[in-house]
BALOBA-1460 file (C-alpha; in Angstrom, 3 decimals):
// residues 251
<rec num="1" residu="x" x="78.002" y="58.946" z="-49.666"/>
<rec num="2" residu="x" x="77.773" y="62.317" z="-51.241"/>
<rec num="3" residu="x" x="76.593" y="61.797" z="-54.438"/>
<rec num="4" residu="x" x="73.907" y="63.588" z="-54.223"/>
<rec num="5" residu="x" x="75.819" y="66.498" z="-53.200"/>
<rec num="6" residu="x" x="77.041" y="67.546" z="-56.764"/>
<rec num="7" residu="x" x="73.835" y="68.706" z="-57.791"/>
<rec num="8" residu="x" x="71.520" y="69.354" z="-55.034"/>
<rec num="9" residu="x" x="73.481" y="71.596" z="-52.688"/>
<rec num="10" residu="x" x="71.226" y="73.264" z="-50.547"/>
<rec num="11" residu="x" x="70.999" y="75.695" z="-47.859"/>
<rec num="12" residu="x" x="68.638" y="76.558" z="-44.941"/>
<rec num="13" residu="x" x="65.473" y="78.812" z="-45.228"/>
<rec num="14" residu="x" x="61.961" y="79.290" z="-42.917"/>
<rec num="15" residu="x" x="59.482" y="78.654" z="-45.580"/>
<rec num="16" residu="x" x="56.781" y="79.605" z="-43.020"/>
<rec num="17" residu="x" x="58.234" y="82.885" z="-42.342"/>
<rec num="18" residu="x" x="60.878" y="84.480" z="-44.654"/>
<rec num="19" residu="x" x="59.254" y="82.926" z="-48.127"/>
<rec num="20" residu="x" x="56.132" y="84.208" z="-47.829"/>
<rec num="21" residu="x" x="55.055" y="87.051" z="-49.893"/>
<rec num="22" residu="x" x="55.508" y="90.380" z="-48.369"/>
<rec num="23" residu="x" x="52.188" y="92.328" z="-50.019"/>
<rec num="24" residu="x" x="52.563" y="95.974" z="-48.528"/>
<rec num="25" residu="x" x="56.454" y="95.447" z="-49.973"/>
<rec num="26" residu="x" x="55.529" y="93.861" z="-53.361"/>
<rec num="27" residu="x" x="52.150" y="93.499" z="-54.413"/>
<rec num="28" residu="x" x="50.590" y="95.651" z="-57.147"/>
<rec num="29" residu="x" x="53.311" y="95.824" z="-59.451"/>
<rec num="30" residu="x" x="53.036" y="97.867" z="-62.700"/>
<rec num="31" residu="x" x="54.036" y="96.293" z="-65.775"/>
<rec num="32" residu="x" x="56.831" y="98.982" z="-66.206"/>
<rec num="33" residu="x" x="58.134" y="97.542" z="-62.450"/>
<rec num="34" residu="x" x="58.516" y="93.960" z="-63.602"/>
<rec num="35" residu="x" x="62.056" y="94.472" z="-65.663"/>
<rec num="36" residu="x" x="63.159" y="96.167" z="-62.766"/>
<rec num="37" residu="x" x="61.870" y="94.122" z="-59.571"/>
<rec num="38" residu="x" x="63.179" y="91.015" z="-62.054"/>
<rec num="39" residu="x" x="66.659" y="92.409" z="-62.089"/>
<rec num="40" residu="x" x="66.678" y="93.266" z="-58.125"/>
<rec num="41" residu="x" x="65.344" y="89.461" z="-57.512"/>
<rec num="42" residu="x" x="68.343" y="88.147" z="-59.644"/>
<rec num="43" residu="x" x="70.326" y="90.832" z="-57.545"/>
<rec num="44" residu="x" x="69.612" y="89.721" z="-54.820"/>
<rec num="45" residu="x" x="69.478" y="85.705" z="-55.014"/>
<rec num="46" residu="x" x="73.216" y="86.031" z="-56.324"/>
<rec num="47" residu="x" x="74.101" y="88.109" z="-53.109"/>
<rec num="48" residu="x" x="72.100" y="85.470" z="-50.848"/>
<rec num="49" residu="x" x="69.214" y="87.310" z="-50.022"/>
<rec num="50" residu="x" x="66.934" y="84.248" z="-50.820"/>
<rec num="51" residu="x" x="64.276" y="85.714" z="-48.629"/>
<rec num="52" residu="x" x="64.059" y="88.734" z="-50.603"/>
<rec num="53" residu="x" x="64.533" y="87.243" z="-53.802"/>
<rec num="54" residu="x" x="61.305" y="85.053" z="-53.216"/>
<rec num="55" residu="x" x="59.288" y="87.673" z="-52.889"/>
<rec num="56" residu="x" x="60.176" y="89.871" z="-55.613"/>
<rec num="57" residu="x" x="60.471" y="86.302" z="-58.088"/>
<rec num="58" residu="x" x="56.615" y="86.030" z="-56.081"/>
<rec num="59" residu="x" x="55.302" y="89.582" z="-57.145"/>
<rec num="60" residu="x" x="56.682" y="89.275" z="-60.423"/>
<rec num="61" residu="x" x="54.887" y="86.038" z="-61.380"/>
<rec num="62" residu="x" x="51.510" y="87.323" z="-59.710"/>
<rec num="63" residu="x" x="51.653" y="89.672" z="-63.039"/>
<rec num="64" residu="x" x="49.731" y="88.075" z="-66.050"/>
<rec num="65" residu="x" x="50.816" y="86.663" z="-68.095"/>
<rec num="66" residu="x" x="53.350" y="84.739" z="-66.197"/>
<rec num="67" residu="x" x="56.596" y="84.018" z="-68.070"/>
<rec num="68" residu="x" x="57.207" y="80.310" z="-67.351"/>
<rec num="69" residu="x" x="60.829" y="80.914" z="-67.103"/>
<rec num="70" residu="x" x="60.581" y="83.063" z="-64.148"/>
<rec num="71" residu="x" x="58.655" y="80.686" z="-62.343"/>
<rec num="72" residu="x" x="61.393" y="78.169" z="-63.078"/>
<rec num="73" residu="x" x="63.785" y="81.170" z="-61.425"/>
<rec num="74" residu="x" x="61.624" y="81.098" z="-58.770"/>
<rec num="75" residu="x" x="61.426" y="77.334" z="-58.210"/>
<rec num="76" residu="x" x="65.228" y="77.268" z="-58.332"/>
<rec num="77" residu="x" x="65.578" y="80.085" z="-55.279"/>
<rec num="78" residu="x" x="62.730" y="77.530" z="-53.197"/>
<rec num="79" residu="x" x="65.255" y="74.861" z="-53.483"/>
<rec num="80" residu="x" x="68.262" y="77.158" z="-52.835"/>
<rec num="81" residu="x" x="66.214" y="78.480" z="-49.791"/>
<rec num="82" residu="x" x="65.183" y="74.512" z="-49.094"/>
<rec num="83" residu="x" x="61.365" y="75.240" z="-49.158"/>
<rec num="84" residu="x" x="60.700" y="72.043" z="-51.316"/>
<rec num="85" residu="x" x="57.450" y="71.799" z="-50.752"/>
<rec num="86" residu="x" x="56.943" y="75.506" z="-52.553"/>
<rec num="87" residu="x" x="59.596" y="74.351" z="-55.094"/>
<rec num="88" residu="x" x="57.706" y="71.241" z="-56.413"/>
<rec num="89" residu="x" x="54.072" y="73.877" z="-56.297"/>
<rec num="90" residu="x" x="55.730" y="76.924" z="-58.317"/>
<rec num="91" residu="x" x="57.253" y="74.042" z="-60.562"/>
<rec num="92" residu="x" x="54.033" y="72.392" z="-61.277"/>
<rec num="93" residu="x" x="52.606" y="75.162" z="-62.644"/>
<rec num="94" residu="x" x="55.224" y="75.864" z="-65.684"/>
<rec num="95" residu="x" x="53.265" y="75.151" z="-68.902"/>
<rec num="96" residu="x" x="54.396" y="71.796" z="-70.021"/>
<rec num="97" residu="x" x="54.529" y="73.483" z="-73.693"/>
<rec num="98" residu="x" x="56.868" y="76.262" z="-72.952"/>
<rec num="99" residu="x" x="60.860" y="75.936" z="-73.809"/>
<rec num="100" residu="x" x="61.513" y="75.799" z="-69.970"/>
<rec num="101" residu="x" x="59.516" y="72.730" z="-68.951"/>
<rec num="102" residu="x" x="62.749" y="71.124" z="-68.795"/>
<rec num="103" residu="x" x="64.345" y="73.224" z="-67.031"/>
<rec num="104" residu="x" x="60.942" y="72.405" z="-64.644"/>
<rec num="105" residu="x" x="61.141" y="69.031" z="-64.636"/>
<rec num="106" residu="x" x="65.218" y="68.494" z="-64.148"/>
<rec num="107" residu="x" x="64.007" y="70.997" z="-61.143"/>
<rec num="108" residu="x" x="61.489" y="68.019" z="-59.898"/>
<rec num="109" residu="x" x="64.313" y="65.562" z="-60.074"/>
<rec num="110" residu="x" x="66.433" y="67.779" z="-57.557"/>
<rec num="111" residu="x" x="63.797" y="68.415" z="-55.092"/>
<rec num="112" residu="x" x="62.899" y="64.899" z="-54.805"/>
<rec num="113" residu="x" x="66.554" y="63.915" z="-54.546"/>
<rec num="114" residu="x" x="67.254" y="66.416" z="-51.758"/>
<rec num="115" residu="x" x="64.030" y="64.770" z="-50.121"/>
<rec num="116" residu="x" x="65.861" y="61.530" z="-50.001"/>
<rec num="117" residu="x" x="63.151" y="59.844" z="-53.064"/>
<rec num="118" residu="x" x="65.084" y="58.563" z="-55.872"/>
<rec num="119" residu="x" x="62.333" y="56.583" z="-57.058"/>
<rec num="120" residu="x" x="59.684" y="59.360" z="-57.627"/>
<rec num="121" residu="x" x="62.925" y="61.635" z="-58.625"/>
<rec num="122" residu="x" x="63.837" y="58.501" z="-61.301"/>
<rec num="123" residu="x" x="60.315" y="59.170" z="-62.914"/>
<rec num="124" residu="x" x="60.978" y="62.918" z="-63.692"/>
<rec num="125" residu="x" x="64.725" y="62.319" z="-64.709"/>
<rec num="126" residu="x" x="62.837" y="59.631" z="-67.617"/>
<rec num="127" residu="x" x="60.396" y="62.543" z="-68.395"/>
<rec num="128" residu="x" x="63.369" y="64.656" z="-68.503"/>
<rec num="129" residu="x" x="65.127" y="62.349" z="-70.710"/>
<rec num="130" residu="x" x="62.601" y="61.217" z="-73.317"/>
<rec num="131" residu="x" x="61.996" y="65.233" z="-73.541"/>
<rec num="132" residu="x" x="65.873" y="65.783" z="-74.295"/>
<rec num="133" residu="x" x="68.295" y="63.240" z="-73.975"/>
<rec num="134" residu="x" x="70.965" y="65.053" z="-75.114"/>
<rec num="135" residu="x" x="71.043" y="67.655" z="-72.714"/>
<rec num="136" residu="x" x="73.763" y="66.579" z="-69.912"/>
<rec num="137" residu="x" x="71.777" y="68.182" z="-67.037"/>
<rec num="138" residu="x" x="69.489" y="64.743" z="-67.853"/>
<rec num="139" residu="x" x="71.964" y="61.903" z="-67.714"/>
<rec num="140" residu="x" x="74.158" y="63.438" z="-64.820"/>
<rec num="141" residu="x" x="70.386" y="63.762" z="-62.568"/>
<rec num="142" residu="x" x="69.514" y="60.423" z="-64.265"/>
<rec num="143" residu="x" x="72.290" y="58.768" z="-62.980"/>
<rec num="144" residu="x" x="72.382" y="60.256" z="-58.999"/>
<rec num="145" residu="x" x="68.835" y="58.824" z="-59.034"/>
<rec num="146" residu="x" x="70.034" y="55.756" z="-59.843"/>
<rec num="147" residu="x" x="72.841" y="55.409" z="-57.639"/>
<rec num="148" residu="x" x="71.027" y="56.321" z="-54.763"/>
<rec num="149" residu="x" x="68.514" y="53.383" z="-55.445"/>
<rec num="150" residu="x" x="71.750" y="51.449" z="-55.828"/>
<rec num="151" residu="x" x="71.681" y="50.546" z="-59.737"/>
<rec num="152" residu="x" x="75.080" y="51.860" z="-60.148"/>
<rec num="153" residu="x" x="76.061" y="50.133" z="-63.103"/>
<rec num="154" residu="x" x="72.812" y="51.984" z="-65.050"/>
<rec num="155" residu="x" x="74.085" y="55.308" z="-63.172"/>
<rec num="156" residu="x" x="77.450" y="54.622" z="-64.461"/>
<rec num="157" residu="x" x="76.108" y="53.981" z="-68.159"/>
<rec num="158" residu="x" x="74.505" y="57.570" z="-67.469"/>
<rec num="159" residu="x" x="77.512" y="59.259" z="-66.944"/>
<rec num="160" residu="x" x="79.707" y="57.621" z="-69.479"/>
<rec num="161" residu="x" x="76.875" y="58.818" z="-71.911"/>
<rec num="162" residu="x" x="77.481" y="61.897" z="-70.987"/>
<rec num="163" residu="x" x="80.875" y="62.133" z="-70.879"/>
<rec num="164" residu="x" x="80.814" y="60.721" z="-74.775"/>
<rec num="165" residu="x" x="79.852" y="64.240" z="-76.375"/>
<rec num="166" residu="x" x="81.111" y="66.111" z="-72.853"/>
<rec num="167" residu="x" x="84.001" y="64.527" z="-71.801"/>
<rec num="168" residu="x" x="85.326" y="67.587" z="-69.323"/>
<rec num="169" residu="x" x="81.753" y="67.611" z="-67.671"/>
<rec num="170" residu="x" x="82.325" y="67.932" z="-63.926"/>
<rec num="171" residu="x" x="79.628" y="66.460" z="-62.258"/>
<rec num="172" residu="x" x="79.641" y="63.342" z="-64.710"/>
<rec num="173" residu="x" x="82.909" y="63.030" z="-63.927"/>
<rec num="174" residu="x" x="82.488" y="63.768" z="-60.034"/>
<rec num="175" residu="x" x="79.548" y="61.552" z="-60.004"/>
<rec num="176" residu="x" x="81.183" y="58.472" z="-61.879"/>
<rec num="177" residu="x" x="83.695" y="58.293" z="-59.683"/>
<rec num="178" residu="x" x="82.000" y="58.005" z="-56.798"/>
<rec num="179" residu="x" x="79.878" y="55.476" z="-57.952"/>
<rec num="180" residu="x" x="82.722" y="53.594" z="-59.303"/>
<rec num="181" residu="x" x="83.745" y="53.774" z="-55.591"/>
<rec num="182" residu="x" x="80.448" y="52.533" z="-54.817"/>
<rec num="183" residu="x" x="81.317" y="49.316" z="-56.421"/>
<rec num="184" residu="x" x="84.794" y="49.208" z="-55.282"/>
<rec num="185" residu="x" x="86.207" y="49.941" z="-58.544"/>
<rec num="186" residu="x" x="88.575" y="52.349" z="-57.277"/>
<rec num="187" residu="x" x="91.846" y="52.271" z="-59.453"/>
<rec num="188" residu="x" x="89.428" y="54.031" z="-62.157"/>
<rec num="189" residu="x" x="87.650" y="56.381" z="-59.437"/>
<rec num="190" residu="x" x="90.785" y="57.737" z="-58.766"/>
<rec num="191" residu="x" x="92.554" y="57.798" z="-61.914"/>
<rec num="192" residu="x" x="89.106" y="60.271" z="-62.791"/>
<rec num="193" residu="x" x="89.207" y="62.380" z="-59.794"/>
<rec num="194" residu="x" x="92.976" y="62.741" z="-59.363"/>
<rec num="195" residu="x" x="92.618" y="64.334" z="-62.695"/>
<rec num="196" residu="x" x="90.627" y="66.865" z="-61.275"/>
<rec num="197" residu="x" x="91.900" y="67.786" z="-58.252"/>
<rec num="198" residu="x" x="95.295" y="68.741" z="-60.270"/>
<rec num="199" residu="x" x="93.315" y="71.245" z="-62.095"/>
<rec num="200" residu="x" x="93.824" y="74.768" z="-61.493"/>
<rec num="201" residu="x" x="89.854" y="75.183" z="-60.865"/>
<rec num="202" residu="x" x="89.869" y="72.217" z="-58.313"/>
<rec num="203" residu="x" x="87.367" y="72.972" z="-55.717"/>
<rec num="204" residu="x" x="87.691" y="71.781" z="-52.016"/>
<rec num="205" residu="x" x="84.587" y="69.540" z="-52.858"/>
<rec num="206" residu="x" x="86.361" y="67.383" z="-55.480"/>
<rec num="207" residu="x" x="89.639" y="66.858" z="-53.433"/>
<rec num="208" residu="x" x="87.682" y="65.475" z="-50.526"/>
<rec num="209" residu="x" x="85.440" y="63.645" z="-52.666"/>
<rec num="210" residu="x" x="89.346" y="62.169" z="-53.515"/>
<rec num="211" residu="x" x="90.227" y="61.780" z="-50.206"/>
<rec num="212" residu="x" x="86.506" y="59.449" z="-49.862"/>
<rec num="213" residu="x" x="87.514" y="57.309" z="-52.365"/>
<rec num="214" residu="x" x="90.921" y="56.988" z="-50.986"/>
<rec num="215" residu="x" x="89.817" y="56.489" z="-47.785"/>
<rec num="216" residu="x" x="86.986" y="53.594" z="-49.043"/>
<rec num="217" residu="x" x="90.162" y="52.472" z="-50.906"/>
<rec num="218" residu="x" x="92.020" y="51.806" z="-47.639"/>
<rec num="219" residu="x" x="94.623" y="54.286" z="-48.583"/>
<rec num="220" residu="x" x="94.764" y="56.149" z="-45.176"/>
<rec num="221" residu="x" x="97.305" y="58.235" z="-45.909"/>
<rec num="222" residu="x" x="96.533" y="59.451" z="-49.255"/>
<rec num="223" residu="x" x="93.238" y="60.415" z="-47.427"/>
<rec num="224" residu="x" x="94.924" y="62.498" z="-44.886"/>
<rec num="225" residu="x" x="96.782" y="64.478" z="-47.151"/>
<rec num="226" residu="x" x="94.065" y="65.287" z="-49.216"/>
<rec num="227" residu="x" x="92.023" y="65.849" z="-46.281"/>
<rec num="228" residu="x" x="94.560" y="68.574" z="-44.781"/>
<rec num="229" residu="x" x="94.597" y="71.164" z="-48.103"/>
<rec num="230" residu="x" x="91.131" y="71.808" z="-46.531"/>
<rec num="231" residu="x" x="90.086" y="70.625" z="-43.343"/>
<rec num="232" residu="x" x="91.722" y="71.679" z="-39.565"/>
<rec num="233" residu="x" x="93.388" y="68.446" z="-37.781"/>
<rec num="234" residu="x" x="90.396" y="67.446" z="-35.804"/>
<rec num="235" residu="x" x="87.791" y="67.473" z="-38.945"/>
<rec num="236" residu="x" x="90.315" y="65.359" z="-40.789"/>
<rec num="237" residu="x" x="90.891" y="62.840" z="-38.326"/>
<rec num="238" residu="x" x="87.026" y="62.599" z="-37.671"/>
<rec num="239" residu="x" x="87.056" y="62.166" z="-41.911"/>
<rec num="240" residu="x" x="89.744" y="59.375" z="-41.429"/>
<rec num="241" residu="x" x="87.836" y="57.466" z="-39.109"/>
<rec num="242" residu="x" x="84.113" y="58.066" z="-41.055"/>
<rec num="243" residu="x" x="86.212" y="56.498" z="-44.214"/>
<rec num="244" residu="x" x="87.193" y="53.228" z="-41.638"/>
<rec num="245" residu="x" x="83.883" y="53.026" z="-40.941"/>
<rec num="246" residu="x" x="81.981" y="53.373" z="-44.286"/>
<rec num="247" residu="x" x="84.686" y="50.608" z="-45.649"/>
<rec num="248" residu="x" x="84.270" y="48.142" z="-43.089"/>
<rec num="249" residu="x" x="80.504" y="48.700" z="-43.473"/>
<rec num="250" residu="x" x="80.652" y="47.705" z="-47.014"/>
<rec num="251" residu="x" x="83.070" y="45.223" z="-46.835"/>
């Protein structure tokens, strides 16, 4: 249904091919090079270049000693570049005693949530969580693990936790709506995401997430219309009849 989507967008990447380390390009690294190849590697990621990126996060951590939070850097550009397997590797080896093993284990929970396993991503999230359960990262991840085994009223306690001490949080907000959805409680899944698709920083994601829950709603034409700010005539009528289907599915 798209839940997952808030948090575990990825793209595609040949892990085989484009990940792997490059060592007449990068090995051998001085110490003064690391600040440097650190910066190009952030450089590059944000311009896309995930393939170069990875091997310039890949020479930097072959330097001793490794700093644990650019191995969680580099974990995050595996996932970007959808090389899981490498993600949940490089992750494994953060130092469960450094200030970043959170960041390491909330980067478990979206691996194994882009793999489809909400069970074994459910175990990290509760690591996560007993380590910090203040941080929001926690109970959004929490609760897309739980919705996608289907305990959407314990997702839906997740968010609303969240949403006590950050109540403009996007993907708690994006998340509990759908999941209200989920459970056909739709008059407050809209009420939430109509909210933000009025906002000036509305993204095309949250007004078709709108136009889901509209469409699950059996509101047809609220779904077109929301469909059409984004989508060409033919994707929105393919939308229109996905939504007829997913309702009668769970009706």
């Amino acid at each position: 249904m798209g839940i997952a989507v808030a948090l575990a967008g990825c793209g595609t990447f040949d892990s085989h091919n484009n990940g792997s380390l490059d060592k007449n390009a990068t090995a051998g690294l001085t110490q003064a090079q690391v600040g440097p190849a650190l910066r190009l590697a952030r450089a590059t990621r944000a311009n896309g270049d995930l393939a170069s990126a990875i091997n310039l996060y890949r020479s930097v951590t072959a330097i001793k000693p490794v700093d644990p939070a650019v191995m969680v850097e580099l974990g995050d550009t595996l996932v970007d570049a959808d090389s899981m397997d490498d993600a949940i590797d490089i992750y494994g080896k953060v130092d469960q005693k450094s200030p970043v093993w959170l960041d390491a284990l909330l980067g478990l929970e979206q691996v194994h949530l882009a793999l489809g396993e909400p069970a074994k991503a459910l175990e990290y999230a509760d690591k996560a969580n007993a380590l910090n359960a203040g941080d929001h990262r926690v109970g959004v991840g929490r609760g897309v693990a739980l919705d996608m085994l289907g305990r959407h009223a314990e997702a839906q306690a997740s968010y609303r936790e969240v949403l006590k001490t950050a109540p403009r949080d996007v993907a708690a907000r994006n998340n509990l709506a759908l999941s209200l959805a989920m459970t056909k409680q739709f008059d407050e899944a809209i009420q939430i995401m109509t909210s933000m698709a009025r906002s000036s920083t509305a993204t095309p994601r949250i007004r078709q997430n709108l136009a889901l829950i509209y469409g699950l709603a059996g509101d047809a034409q609220h779904a077109a219309a929301l469909s059409r700010v984004d989508l060409d005539a033919p994707t929105t009528e393919a939308n229109l009849r996905f939504f007829e289907f997913a309702r009668d599915t769970k009706n």
